[in-house]
KELUM-340312 format. One record per residue (C-alpha): residue number from 1; x, y, z. Coordinates in nm, 3 decimals, padded with zeros to 5 digits. Layout:
% KELUM-340312
R     k         u         v         w
R   NUM         X         Y         Z
...
END
This chain:
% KELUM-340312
R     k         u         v         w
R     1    12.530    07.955    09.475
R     2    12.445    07.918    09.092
R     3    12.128    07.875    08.969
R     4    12.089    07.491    08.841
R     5    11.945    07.437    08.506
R     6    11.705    07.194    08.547
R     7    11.671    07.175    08.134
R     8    12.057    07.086    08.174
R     9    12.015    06.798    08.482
R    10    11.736    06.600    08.276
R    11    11.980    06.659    07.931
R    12    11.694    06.775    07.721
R    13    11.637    07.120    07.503
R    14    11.440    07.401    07.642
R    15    11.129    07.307    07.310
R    16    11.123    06.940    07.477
R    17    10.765    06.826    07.495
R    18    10.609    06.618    07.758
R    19    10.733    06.287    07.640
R    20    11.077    06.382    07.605
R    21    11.080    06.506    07.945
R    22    10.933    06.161    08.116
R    23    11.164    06.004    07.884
R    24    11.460    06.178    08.026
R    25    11.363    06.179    08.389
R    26    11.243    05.781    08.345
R    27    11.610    05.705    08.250
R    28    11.786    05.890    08.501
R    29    11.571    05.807    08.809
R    30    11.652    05.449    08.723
R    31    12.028    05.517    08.711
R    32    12.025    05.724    09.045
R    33    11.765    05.548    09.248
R    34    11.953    05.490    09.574
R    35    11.790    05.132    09.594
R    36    12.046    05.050    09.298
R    37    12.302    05.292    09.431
R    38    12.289    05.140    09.787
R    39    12.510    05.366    10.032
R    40    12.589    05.649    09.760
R    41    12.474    05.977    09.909
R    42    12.561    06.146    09.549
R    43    12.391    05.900    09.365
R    44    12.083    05.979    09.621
R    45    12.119    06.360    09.558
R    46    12.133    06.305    09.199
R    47    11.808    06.117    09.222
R    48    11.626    06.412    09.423
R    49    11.799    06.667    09.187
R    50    11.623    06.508    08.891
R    51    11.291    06.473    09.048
R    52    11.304    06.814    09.145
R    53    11.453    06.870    08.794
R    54    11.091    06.669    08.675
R    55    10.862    06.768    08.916
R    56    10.906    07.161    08.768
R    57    10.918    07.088    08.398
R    58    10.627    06.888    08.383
R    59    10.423    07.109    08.527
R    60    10.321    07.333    08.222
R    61    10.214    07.631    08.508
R    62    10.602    07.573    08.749
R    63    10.756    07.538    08.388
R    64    10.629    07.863    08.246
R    65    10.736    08.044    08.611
R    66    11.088    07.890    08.545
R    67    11.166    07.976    08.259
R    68    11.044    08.372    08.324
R    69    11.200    08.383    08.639
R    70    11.454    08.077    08.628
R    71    11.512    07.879    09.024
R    72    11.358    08.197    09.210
R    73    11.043    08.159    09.023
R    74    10.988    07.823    09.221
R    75    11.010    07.842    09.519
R    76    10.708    07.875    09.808
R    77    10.725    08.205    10.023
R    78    10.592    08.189    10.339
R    79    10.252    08.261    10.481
R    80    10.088    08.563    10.347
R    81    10.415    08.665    10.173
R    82    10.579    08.718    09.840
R    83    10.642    08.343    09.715
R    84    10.629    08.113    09.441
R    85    10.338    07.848    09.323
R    86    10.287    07.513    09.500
R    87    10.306    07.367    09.905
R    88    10.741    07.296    09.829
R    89    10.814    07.034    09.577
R    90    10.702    06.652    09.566
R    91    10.901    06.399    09.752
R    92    11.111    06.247    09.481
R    93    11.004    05.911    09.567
R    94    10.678    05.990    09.557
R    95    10.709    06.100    09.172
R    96    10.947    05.772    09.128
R    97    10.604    05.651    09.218
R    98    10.360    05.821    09.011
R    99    10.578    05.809    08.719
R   100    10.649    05.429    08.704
R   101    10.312    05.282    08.889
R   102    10.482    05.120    09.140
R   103    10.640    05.088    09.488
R   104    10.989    05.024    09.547
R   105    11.264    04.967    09.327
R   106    11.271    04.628    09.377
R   107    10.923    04.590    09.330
R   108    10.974    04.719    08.938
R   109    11.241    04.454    08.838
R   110    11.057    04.177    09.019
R   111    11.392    04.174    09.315
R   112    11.142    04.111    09.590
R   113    11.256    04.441    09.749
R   114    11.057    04.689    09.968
R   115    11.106    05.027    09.974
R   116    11.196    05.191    10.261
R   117    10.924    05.484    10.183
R   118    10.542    05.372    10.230
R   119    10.323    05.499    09.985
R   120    10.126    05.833    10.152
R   121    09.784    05.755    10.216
R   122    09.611    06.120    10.184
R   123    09.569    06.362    09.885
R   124    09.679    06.686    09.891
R   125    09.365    06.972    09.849
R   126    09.344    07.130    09.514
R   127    09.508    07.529    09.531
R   128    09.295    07.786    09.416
R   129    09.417    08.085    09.212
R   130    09.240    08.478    09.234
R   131    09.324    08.736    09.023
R   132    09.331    09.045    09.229
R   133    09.305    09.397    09.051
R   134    09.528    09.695    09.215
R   135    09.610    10.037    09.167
R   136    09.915    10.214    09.132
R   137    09.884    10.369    09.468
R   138    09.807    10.024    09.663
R   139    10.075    09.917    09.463
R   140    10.289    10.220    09.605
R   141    10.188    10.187    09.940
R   142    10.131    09.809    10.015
R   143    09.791    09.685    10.113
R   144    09.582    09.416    10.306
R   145    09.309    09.300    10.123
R   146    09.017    09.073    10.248
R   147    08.911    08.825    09.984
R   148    08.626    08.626    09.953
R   149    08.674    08.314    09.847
R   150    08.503    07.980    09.784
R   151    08.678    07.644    09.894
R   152    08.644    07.298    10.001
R   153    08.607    07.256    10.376
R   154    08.598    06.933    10.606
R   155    08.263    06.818    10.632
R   156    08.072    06.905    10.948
R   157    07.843    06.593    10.968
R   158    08.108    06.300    10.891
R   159    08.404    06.515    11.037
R   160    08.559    06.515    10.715
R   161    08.604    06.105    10.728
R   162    08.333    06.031    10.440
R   163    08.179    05.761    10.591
R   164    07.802    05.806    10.748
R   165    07.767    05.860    11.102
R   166    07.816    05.534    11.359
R   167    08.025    05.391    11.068
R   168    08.360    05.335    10.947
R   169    08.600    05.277    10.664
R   170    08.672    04.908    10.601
R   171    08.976    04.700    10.429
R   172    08.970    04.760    10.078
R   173    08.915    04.358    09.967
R   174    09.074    04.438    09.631
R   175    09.426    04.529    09.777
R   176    09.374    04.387    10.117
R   177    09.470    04.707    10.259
R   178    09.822    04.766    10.082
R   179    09.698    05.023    09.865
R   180    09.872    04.894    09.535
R   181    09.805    04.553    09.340
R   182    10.105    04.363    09.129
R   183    10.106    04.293    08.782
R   184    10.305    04.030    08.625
R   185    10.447    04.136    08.272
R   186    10.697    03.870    08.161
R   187    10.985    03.874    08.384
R   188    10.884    04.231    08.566
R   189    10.630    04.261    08.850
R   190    10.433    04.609    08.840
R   191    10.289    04.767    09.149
R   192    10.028    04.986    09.076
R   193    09.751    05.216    09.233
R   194    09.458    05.004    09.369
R   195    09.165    05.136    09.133
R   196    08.904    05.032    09.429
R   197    09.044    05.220    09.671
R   198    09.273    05.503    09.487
R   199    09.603    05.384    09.696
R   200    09.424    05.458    10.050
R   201    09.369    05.102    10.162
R   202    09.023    05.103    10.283
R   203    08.702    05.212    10.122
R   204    08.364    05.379    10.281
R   205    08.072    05.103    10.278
R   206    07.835    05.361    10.382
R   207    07.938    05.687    10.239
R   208    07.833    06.058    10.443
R   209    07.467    06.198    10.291
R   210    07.600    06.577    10.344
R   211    07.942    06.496    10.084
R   212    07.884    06.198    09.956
R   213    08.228    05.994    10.092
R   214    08.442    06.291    10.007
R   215    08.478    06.426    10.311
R   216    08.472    06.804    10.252
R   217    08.184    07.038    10.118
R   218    08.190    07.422    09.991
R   219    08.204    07.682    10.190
R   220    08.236    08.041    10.177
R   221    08.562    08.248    10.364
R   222    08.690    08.556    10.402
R   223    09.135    08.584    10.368
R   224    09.321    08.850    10.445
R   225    09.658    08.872    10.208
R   226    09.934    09.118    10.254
R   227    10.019    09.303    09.935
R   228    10.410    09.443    09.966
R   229    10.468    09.751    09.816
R   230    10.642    09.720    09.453
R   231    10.434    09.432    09.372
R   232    10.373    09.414    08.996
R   233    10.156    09.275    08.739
R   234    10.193    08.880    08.695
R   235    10.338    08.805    09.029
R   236    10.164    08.661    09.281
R   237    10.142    08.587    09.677
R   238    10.105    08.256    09.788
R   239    09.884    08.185    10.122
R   240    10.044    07.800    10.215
R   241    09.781    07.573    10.339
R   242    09.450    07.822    10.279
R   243    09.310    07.626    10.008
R   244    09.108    07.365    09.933
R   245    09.149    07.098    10.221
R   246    09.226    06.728    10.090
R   247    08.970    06.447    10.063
R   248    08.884    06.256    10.355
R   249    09.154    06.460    10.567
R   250    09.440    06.546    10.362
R   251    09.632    06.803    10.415
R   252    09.535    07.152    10.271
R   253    09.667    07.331    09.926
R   254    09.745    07.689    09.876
R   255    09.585    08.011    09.735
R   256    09.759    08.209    09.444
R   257    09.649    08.559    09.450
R   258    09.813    08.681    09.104
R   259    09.877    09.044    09.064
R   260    09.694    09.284    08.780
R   261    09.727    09.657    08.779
R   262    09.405    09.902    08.692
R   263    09.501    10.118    08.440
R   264    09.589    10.494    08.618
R   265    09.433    10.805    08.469
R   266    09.717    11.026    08.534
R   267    10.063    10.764    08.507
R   268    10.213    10.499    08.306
R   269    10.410    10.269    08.488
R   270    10.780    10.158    08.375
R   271    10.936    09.917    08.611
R   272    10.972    10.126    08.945
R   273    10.944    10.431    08.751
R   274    10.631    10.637    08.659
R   275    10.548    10.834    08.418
R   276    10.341    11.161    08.396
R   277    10.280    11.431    08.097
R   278    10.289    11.768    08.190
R   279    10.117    11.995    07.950
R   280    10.310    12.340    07.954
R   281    10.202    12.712    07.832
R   282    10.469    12.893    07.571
R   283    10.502    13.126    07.851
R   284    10.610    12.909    08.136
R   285    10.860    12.684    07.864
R   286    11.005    12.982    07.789
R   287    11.011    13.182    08.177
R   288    11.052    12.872    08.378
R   289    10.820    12.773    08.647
R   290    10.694    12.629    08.983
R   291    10.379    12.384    08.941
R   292    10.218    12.158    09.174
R   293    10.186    11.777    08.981
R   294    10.043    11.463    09.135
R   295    10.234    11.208    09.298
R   296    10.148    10.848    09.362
R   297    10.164    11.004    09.748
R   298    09.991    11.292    09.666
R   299    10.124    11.684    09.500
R   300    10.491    11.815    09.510
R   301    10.619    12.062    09.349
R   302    10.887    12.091    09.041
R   303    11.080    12.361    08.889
R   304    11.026    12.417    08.574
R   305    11.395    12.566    08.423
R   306    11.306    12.823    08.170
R   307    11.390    12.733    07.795
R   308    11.247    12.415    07.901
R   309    11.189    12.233    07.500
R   310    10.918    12.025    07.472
R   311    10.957    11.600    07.513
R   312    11.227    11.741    07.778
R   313    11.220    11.503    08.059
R   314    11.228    11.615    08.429
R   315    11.334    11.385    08.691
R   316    11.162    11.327    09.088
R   317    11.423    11.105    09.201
R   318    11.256    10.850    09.468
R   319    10.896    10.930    09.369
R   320    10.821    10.637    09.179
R   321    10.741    10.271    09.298
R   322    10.881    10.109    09.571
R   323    11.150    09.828    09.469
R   324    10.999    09.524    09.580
R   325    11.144    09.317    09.890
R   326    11.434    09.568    09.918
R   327    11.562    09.975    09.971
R   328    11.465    10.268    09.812
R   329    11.188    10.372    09.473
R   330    11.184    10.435    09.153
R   331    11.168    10.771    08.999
R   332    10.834    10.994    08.875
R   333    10.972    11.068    08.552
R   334    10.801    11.391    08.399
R   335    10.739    11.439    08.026
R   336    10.679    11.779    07.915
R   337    10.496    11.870    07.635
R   338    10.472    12.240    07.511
R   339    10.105    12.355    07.418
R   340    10.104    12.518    07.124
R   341    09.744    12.779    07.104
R   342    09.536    12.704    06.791
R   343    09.299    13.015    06.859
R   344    09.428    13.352    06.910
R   345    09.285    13.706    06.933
R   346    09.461    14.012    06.785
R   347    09.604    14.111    07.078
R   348    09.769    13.768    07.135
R   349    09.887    13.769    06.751
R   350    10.036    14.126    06.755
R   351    10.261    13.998    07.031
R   352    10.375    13.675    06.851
R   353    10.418    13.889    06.575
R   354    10.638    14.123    06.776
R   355    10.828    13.860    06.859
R   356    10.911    13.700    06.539
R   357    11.132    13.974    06.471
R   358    11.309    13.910    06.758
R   359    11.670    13.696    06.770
R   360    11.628    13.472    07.036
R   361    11.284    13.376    06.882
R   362    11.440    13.168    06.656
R   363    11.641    12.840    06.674
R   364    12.016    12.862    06.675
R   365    12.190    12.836    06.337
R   366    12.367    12.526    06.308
R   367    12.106    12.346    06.536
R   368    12.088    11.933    06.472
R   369    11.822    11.838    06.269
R   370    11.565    11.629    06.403
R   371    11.683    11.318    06.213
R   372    12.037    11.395    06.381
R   373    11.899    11.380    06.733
R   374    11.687    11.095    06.662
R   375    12.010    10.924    06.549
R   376    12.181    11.008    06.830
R   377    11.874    10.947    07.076
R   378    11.939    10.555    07.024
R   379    12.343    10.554    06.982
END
């Protein structure tokens, strides 16, 4: 199935700012809301299509995934595996919601409607994010790592309710309970958020001494996260439901453990591939050889082909980096680099000088200049 653009659904440019993009979604959430499309089911996938559409690009974190790693980039792996940011993506009613301070669709145009959706009484807990340095070998191999992490638990003493001990929440008297308040502006009636209350319905009289009527205070936990081999720098793994929990008993968010790589002493890193420099005597260029190099899984051995020119590069097919989430590695791709002596004692120059007089000391005639082979090295 093709990727949708969601730049393309909401008909705006990929540069649109915020306000273009609430401006789009505004006008086509009004068009496709199925309380005006009564009985449509593609008028009511349209409408979740552009919330989902909305919900990504104004996030300025989902929109930066999406347009590195387009639909993929968006989506929520499971627990403890390789996923995208977020607990799945908003109900698109809910942003109807958010976006226009009211209820139902009738509710905005003054039609006396109800919508068939209730407004959700509990907030969602905050995710956290941790940056978690690797090295190329954890990388290689895959690792479980315990993290340490500080987070917003349900409060012992209230039981994560908010109120004090013995007491209870009460109707909010603002809202009487419904959570929103209308507004009369000329001929429209606006629903909005009860300010007293923040949509829940009821308030604490006597607010917990241990959080203060939040429900939840900090506490300290150790994770353990699942690092699949192949990982790379920028992604991340997303643990569903191990972050902060909500206030007053909503539901939990998620950690973000986002990938950086240490720097290796010995490789670079391209991709799957890796790269190591291999420092060669004249002797061994020129006779061929059998050394013993590192690995990211420890030494192997490569031949060495004699009349091997320096910046040659020698492949180790399948010694690289795991591809991620699928078969088979990456190479170890091995750069060598002839080391010319800058200190020599007359022994050593009588038998360079021996050899200068010989033929196959010097460079075919006829042989491509270097600006020739650089031309041709990027044909």
């Amino acid at each position: 199935m093709p990727e949708k653009n969601y730049y393309e659904i909401l008909g705006i440019s990929k540069d649109a700012d915020q306000n273009e993009i609430k401006k789009a979604y505004r006008k086509l959430a009004m068009k496709y809301h199925p309380d005006r499309n009564p009985g449509d089911e593609s008028a009511e996938e349209k409408f979740k299509e552009v919330g989902k559409a909305y919900a990504v690009l104004s996030d300025p974190q989902k929109r930066a995934q999406y347009d590195r790693f387009g639909e993929a980039g968006t989506r929520t792996g499971s627990q403890g595996g390789f996923g995208g940011f977020g607990g799945g993506f908003t109900d698109p009613f809910d942003i109807f919601r958010e976006v226009f301070g009211g209820g139902g669709f009738g509710d905005i145009f003054g039609m006396g409607g109800t919508s068939s959706r209730r407004r959700s009484t509990t907030t969602r807990g905050a995710d956290l994010q941790i940056r978690l340095k690797l090295t190329l070998e954890e990388i290689s191999q895959g690792v479980t790592k315990k993290l340490k992490i500080k987070k917003q638990e349900k409060c012992d003493t209230c039981d994560g309710s908010g109120a004090s001990p013995g007491t209870s929440k009460v109707t909010c008297p603002m809202c009487h309970g419904r959570g929103e308040v209308a507004y009369r502006q000329g001929f429209f009636s606006v629903a909005q958020t009860c300010q007293r209350c923040h949509g829940e319905g009821q308030i604490i009289d006597k607010p917990c001494h241990a959080c203060h009527g939040d429900g939840r205070v900090k506490k300290e936990s150790m994770l353990d996260v699942e690092i699949p081999a192949g990982i790379a720098e920028g992604q991340y793994i997303n643990l569903r439901q191990q972050g902060n929990v909500g206030p007053r008993g909503g539901p939990r968010g998620d950690v973000l453990v986002v990938i950086e790589e240490k720097k290796h002493s010995q490789f670079e890193r391209h991709g799957d591939d890796v790269i190591y420099h291999l420092k060669l005597t004249i002797p061994q260029a020129v006779l061929g050889d059998e050394i013993k190099v590192p690995t990211l899984n420890g030494k192997a051995t490569i031949s060495v082909p004699q009349g091997t020119q320096s910046e040659k590069i020698l492949r180790m097919k399948g010694k690289g980096i795991p591809h991620l989430n699928t078969h088979g590695s990456g190479d170890q791709l091995i750069k060598v680099h002839v080391w010319i002596p800058t200190k020599l004692n007359n022994k050593e120059k009588e038998a360079f000088q021996n050899l200068s007089d010989s033929e196959n000391i010097h460079p075919p005639k006829g042989d491509k200049s270097f600006f020739e082979r650089v031309k041709e090295a990027f044909v």
